[in-house]
CHARMM-style PDB file with segment names, atoms N, HN, CA, C and O in Angstrom:
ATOM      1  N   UNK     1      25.706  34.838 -23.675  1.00  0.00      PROA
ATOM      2  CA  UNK     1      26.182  35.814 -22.728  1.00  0.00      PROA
ATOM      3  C   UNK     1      27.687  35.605 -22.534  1.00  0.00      PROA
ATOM      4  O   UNK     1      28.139  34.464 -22.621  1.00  0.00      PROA
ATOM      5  N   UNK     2      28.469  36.625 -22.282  1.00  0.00      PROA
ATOM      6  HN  UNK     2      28.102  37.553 -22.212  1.00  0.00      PROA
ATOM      7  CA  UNK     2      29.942  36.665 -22.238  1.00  0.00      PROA
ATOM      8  C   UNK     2      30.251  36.752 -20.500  1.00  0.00      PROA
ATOM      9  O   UNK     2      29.778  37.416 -19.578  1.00  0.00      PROA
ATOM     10  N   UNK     3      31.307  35.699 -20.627  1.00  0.00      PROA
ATOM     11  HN  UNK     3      31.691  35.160 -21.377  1.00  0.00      PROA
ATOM     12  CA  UNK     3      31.550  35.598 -19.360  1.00  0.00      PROA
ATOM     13  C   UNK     3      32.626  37.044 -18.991  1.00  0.00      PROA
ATOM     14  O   UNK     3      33.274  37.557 -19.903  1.00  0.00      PROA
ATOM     15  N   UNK     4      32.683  37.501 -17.764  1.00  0.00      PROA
ATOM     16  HN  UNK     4      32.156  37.084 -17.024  1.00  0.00      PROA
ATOM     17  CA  UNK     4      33.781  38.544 -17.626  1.00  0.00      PROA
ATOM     18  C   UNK     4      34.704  37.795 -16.737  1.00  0.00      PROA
ATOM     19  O   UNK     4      34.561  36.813 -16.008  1.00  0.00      PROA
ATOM     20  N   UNK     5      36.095  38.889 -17.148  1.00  0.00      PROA
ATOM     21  HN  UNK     5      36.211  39.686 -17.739  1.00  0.00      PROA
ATOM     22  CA  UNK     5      37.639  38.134 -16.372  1.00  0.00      PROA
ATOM     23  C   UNK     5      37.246  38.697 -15.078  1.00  0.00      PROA
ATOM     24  O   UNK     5      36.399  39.591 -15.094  1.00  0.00      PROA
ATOM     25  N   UNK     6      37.775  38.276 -13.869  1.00  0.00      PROA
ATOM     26  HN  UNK     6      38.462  37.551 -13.856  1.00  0.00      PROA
ATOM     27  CA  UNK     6      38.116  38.932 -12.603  1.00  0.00      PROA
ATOM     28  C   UNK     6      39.677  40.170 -12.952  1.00  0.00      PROA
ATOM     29  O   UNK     6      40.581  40.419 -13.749  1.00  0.00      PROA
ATOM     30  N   UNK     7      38.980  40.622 -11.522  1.00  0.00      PROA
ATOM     31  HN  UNK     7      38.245  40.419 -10.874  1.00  0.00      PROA
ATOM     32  CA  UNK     7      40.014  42.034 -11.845  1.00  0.00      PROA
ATOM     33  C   UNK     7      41.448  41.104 -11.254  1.00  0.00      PROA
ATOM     34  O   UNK     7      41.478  39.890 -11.458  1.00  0.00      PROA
ATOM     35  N   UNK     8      42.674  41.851 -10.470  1.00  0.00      PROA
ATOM     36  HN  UNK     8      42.649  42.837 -10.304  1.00  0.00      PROA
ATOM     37  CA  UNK     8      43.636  41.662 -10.201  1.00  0.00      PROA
ATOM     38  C   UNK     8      43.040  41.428  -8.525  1.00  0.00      PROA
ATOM     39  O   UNK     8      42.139  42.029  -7.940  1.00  0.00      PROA
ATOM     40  N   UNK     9      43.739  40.557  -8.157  1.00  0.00      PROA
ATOM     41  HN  UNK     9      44.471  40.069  -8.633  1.00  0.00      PROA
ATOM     42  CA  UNK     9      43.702  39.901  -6.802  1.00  0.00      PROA
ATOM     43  C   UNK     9      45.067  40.708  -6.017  1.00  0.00      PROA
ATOM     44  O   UNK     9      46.151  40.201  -6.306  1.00  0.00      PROA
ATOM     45  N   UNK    10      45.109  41.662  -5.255  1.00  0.00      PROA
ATOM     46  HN  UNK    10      44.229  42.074  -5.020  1.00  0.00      PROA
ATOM     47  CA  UNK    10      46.242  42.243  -4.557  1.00  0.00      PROA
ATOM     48  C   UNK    10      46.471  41.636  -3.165  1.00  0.00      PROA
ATOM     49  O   UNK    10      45.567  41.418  -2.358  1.00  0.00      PROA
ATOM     50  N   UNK    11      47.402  41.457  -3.026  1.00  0.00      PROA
ATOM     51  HN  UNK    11      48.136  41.633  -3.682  1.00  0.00      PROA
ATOM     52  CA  UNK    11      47.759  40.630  -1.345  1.00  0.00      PROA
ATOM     53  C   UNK    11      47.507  41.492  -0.507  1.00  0.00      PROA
ATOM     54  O   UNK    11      47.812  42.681  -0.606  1.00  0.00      PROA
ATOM     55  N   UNK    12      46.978  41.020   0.315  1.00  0.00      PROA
ATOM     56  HN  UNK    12      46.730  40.054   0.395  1.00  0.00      PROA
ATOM     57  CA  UNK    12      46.472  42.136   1.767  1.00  0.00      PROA
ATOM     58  C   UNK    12      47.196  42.577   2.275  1.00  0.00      PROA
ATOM     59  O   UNK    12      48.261  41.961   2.316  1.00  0.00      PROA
ATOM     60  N   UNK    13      47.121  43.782   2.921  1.00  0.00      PROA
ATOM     61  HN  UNK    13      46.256  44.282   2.888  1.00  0.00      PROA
ATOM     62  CA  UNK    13      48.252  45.045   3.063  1.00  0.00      PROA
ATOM     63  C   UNK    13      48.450  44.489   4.641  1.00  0.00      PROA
ATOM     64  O   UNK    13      47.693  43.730   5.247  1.00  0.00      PROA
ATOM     65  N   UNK    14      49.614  45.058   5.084  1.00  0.00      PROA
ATOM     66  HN  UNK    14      50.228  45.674   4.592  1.00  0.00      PROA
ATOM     67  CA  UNK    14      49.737  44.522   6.889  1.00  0.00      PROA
ATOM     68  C   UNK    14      49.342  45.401   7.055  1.00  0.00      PROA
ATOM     69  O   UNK    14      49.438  46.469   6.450  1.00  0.00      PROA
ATOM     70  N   UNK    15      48.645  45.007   8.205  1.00  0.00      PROA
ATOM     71  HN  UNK    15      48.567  44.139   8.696  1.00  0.00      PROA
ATOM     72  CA  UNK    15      47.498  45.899   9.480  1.00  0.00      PROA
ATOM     73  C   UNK    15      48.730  47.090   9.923  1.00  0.00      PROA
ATOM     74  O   UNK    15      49.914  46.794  10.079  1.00  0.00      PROA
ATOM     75  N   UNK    16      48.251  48.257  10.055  1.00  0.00      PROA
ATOM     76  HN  UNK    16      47.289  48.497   9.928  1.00  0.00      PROA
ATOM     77  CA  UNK    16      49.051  49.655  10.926  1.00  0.00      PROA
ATOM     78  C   UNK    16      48.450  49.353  11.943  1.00  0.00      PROA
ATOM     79  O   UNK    16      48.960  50.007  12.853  1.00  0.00      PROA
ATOM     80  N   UNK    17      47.274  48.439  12.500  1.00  0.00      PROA
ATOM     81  HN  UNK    17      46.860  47.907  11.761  1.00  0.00      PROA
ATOM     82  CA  UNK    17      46.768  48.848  14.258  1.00  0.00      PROA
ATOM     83  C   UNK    17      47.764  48.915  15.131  1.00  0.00      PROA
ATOM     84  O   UNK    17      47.952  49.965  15.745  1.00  0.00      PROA
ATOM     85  N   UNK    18      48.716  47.599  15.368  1.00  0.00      PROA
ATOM     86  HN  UNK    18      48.564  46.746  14.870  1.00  0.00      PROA
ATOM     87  CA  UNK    18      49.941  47.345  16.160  1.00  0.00      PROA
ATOM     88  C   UNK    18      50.796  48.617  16.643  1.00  0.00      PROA
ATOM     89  O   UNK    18      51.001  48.916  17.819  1.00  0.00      PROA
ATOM     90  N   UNK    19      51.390  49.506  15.185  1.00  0.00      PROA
ATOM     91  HN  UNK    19      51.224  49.262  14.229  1.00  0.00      PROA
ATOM     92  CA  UNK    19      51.637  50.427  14.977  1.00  0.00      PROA
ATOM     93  C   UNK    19      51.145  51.851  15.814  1.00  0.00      PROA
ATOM     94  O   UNK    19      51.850  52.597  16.492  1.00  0.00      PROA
ATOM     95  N   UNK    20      49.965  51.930  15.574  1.00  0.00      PROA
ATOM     96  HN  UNK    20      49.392  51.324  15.023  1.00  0.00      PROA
ATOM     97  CA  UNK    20      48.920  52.577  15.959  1.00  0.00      PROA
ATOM     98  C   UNK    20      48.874  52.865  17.618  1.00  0.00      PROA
ATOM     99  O   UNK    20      48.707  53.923  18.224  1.00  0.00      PROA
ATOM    100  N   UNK    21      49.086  51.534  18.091  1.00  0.00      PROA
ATOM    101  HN  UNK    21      49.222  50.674  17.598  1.00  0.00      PROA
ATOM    102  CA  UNK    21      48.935  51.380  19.633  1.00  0.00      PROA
ATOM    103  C   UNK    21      50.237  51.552  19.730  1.00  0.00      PROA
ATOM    104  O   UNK    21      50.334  52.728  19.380  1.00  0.00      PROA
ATOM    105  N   UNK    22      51.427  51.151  19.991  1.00  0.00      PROA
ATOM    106  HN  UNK    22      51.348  50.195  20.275  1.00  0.00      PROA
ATOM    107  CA  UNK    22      52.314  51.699  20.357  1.00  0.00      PROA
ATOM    108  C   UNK    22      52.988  52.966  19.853  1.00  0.00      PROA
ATOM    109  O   UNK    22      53.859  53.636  20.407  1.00  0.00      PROA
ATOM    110  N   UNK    23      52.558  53.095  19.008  1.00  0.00      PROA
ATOM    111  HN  UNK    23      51.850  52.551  18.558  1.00  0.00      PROA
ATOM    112  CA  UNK    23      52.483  55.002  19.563  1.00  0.00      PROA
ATOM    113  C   UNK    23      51.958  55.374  19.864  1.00  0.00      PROA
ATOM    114  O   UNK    23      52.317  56.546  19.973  1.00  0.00      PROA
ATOM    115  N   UNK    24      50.590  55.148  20.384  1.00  0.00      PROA
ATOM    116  HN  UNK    24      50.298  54.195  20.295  1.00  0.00      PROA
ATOM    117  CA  UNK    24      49.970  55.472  21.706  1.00  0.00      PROA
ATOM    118  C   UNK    24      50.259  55.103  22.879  1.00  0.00      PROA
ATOM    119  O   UNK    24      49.867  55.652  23.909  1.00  0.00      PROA
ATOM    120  N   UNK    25      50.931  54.195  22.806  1.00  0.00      PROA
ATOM    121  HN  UNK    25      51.250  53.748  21.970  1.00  0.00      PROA
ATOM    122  CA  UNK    25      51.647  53.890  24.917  1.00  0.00      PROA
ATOM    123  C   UNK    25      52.402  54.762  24.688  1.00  0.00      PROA
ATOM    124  O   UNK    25      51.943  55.717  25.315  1.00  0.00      PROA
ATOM    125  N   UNK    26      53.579  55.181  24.021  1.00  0.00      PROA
ATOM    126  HN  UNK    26      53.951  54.406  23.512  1.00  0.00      PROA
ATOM    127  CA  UNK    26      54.398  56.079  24.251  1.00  0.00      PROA
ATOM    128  C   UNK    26      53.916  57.672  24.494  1.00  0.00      PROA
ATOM    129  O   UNK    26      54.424  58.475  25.277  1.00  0.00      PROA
ATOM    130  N   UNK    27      53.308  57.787  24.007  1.00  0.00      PROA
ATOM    131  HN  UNK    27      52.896  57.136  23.371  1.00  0.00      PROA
ATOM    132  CA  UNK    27      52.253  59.286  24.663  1.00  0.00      PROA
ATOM    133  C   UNK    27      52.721  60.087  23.225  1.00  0.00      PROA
ATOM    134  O   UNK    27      53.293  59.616  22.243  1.00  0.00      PROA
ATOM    135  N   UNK    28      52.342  61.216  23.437  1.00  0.00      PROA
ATOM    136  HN  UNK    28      51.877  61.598  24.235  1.00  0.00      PROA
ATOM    137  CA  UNK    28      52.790  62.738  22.925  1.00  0.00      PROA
ATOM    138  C   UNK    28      54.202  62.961  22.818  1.00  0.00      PROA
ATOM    139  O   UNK    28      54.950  62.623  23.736  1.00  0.00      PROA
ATOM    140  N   UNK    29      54.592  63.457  21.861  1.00  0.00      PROA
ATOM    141  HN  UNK    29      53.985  63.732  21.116  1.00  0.00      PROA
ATOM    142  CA  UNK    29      56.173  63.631  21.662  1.00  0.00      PROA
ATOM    143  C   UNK    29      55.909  65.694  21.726  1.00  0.00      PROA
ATOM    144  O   UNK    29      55.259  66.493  21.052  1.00  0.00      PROA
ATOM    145  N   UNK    30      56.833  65.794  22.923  1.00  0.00      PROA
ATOM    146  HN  UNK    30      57.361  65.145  23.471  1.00  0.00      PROA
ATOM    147  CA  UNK    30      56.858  67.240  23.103  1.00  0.00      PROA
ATOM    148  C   UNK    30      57.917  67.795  23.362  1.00  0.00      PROA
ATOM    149  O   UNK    30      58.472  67.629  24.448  1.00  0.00      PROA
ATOM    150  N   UNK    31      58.567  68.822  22.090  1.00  0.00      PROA
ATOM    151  HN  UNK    31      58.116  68.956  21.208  1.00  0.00      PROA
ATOM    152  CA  UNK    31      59.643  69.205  21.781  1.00  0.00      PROA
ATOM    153  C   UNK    31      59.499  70.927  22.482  1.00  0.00      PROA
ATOM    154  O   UNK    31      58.801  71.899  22.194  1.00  0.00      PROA
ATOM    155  N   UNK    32      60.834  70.579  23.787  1.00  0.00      PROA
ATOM    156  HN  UNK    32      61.401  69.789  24.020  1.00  0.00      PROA
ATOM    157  CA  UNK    32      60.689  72.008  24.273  1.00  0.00      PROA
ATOM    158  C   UNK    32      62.149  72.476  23.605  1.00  0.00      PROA
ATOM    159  O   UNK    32      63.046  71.708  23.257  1.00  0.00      PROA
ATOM    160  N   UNK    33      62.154  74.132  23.504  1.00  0.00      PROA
ATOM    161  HN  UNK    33      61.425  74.755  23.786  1.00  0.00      PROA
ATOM    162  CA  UNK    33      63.469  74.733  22.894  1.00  0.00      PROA
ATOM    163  C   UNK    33      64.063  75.165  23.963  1.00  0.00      PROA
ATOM    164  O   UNK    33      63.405  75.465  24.960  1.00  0.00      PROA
ATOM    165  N   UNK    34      65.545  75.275  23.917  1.00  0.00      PROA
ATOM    166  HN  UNK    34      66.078  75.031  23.107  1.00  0.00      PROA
ATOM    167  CA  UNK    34      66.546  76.475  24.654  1.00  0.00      PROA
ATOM    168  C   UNK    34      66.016  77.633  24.881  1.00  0.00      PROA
ATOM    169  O   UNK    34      66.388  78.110  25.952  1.00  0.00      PROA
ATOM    170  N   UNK    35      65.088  78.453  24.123  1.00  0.00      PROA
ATOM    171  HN  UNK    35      64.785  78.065  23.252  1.00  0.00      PROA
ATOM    172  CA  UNK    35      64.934  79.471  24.376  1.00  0.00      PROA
ATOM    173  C   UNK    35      63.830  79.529  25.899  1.00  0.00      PROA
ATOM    174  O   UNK    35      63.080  78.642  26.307  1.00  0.00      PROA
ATOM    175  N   UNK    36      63.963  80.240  26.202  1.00  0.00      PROA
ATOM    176  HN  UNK    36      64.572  80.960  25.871  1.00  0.00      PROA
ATOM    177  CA  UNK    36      62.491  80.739  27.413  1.00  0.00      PROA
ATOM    178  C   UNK    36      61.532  81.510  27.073  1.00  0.00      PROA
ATOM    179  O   UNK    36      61.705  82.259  26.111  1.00  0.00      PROA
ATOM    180  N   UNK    37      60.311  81.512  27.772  1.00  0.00      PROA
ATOM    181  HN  UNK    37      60.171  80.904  28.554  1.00  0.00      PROA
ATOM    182  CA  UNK    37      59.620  82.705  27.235  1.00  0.00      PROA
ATOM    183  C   UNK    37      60.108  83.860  27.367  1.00  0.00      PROA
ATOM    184  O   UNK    37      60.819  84.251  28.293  1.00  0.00      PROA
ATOM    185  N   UNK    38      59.649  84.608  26.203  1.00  0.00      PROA
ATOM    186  HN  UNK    38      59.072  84.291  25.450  1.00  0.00      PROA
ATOM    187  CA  UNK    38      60.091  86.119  26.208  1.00  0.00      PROA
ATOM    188  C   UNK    38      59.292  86.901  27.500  1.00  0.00      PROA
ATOM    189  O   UNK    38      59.629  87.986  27.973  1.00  0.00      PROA
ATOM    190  N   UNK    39      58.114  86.039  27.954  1.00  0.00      PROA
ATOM    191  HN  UNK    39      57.840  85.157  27.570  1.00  0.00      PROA
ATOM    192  CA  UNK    39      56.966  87.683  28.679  1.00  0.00      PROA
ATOM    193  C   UNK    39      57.817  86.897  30.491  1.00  0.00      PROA
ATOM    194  O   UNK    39      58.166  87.681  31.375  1.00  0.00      PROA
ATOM    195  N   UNK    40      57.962  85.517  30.642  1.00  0.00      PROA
ATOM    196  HN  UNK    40      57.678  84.881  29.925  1.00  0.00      PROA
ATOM    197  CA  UNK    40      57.976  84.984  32.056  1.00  0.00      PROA
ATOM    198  C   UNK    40      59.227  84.262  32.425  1.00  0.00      PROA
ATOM    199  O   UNK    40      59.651  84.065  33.564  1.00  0.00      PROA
ATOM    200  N   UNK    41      59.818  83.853  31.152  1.00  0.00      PROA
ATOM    201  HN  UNK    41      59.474  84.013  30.226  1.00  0.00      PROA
ATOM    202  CA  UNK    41      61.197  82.872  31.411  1.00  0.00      PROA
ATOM    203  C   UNK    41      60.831  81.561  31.677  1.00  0.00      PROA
ATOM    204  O   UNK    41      61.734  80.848  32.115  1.00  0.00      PROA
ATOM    205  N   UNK    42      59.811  81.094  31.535  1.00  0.00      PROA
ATOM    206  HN  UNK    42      59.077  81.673  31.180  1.00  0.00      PROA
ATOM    207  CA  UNK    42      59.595  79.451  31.310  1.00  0.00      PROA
ATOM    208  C   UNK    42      59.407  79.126  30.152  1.00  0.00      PROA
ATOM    209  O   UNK    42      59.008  79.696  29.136  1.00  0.00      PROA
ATOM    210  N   UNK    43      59.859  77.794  30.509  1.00  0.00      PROA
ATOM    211  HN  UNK    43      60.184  77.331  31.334  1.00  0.00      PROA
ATOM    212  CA  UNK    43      60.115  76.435  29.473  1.00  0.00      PROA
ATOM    213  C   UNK    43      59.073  77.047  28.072  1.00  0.00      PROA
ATOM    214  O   UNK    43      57.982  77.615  28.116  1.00  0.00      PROA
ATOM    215  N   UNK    44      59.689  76.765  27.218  1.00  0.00      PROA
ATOM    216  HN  UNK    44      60.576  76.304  27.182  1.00  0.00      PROA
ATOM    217  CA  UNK    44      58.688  76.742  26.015  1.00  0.00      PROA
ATOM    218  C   UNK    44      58.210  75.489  25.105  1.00  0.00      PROA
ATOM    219  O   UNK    44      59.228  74.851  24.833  1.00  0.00      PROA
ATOM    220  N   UNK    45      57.454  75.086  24.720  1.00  0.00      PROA
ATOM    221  HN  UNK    45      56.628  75.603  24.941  1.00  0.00      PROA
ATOM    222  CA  UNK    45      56.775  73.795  23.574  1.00  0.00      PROA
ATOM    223  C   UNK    45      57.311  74.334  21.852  1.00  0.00      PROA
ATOM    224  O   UNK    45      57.491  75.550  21.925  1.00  0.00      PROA
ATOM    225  N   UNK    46      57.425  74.141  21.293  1.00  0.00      PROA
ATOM    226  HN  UNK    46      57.279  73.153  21.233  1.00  0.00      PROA
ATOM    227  CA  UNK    46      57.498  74.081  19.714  1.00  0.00      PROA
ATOM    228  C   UNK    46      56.603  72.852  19.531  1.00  0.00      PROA
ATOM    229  O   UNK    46      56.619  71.783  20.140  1.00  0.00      PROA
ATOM    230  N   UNK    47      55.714  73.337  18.401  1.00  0.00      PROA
ATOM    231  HN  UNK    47      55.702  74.206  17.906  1.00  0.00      PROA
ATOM    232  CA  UNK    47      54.473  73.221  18.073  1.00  0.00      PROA
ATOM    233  C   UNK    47      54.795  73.859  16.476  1.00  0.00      PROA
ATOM    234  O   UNK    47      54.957  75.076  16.384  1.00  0.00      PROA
ATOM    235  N   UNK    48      54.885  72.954  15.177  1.00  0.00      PROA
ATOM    236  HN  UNK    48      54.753  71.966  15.252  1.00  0.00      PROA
ATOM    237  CA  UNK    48      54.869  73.174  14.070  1.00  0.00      PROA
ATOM    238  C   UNK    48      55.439  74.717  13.982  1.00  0.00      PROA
ATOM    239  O   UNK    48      56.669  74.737  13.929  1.00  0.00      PROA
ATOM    240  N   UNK    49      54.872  75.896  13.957  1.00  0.00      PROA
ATOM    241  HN  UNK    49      53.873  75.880  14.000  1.00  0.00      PROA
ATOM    242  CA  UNK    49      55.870  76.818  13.629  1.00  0.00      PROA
ATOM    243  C   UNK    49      55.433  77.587  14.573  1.00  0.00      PROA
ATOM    244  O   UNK    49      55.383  78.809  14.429  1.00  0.00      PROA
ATOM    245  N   UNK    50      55.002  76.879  15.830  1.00  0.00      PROA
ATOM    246  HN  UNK    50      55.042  75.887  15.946  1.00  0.00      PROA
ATOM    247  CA  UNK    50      54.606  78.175  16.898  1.00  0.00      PROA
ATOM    248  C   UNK    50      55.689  77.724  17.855  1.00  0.00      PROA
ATOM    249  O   UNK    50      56.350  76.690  17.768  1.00  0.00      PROA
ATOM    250  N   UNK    51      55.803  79.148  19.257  1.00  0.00      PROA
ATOM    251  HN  UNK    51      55.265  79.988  19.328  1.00  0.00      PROA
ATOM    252  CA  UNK    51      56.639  77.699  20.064  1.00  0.00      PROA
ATOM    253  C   UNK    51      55.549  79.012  21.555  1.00  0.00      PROA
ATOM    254  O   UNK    51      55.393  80.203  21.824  1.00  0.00      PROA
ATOM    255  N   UNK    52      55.122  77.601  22.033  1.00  0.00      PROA
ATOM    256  HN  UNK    52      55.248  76.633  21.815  1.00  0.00      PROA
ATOM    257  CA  UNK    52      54.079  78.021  23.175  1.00  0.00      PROA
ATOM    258  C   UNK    52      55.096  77.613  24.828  1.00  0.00      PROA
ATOM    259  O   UNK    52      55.981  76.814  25.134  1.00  0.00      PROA
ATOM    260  N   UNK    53      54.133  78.945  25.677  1.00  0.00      PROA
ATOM    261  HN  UNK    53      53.414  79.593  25.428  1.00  0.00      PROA
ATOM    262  CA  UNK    53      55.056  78.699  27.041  1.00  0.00      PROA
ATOM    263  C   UNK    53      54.387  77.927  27.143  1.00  0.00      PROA
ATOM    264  O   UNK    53      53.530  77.650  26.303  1.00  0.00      PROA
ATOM    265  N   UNK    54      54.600  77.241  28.382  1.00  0.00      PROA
ATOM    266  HN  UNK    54      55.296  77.466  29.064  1.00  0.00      PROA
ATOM    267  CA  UNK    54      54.161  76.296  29.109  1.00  0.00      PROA
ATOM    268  C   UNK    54      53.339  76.388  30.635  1.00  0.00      PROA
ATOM    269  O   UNK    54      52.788  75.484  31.264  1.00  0.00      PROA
ATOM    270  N   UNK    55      53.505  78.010  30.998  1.00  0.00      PROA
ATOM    271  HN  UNK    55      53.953  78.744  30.488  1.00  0.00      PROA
ATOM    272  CA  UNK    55      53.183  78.304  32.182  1.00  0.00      PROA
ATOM    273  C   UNK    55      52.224  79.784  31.879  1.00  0.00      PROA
ATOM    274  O   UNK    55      51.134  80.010  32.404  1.00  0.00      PROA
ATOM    275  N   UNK    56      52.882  80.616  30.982  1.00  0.00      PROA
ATOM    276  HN  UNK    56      53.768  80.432  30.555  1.00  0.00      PROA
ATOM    277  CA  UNK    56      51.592  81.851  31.052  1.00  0.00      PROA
ATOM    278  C   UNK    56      50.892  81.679  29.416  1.00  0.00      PROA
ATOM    279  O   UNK    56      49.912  82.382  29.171  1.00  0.00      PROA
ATOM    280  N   UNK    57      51.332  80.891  28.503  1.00  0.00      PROA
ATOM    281  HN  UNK    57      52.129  80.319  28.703  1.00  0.00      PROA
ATOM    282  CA  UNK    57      50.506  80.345  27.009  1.00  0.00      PROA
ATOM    283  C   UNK    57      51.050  81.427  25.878  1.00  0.00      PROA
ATOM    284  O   UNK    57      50.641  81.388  24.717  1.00  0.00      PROA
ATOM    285  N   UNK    58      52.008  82.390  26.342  1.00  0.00      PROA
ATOM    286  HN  UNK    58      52.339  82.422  27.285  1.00  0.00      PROA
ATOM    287  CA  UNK    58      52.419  83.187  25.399  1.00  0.00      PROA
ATOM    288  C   UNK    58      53.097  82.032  24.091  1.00  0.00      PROA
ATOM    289  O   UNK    58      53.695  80.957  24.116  1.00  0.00      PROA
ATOM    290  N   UNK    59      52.446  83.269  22.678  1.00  0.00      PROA
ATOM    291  HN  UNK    59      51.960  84.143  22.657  1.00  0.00      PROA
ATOM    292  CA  UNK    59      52.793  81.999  21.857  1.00  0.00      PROA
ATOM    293  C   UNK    59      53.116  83.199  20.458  1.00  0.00      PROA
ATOM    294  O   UNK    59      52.389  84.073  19.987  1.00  0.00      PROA
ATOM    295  N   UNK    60      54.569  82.749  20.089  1.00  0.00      PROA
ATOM    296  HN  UNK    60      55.160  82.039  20.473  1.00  0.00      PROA
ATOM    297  CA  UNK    60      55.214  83.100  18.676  1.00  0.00      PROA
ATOM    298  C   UNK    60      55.166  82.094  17.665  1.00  0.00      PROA
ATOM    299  O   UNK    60      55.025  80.878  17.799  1.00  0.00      PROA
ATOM    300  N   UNK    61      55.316  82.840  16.544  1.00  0.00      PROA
ATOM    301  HN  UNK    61      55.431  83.828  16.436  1.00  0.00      PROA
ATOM    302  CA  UNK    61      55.016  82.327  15.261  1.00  0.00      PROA
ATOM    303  C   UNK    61      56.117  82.655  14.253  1.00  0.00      PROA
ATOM    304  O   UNK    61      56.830  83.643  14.428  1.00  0.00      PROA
ATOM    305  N   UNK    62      56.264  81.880  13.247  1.00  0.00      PROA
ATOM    306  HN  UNK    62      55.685  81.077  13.105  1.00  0.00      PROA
ATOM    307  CA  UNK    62      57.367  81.908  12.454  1.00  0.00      PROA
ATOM    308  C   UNK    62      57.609  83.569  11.765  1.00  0.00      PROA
ATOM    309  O   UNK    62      58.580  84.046  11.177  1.00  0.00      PROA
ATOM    310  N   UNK    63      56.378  84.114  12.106  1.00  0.00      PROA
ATOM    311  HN  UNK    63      55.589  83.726  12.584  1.00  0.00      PROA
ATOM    312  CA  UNK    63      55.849  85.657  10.985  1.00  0.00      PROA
ATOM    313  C   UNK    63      56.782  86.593  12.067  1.00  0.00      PROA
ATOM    314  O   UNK    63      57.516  87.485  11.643  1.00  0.00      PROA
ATOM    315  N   UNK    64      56.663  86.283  13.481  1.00  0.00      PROA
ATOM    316  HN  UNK    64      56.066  85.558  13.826  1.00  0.00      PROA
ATOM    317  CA  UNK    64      57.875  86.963  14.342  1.00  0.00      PROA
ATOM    318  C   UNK    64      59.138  86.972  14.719  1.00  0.00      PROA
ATOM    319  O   UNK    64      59.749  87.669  15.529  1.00  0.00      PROA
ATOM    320  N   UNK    65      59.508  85.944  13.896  1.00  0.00      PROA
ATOM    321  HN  UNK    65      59.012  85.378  13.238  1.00  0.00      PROA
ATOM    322  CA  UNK    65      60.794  85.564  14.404  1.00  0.00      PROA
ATOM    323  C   UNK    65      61.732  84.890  15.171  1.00  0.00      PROA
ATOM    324  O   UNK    65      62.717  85.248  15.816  1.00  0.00      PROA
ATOM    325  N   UNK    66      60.916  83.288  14.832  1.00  0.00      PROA
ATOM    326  HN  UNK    66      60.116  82.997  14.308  1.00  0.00      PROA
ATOM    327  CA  UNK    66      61.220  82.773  15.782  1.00  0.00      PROA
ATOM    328  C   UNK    66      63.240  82.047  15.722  1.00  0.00      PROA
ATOM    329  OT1 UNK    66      63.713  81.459  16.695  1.00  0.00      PROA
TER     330      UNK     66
END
């Protein structure tokens, strides 16, 4: 019977948990714009290519012009 080689031994990767948790104490990262809402005049969120009010939920999209 033929003995077999072992594969490649890779060094253990460092843990992301640490990582993980402190960007969770720091919370949510929430990017508001200059602009206001168009329907009420409050604060707005940007949200990937939307940007949402914050007070009545009106919400634009890149297809309108943001």
């Amino acid at each position: 019977m033929e003995s077999k080689q072992e594969g490649i031994a890779f060094p253990p990767l460092p843990s992301v948990r640490p990582r993980l948790q402190e960007a969770a104490r720091r919370g949510p990262v929430v990017l508001t714009t200059d602009q206001p809402c168009e329907m009420c005049g409050a604060p707005v969120v940007a949200a990937h290519c939307k940007r949402i009010c914050l007070r009545c939920g009106f919400m634009t999209g890149c297809s309108e012009g943001i």
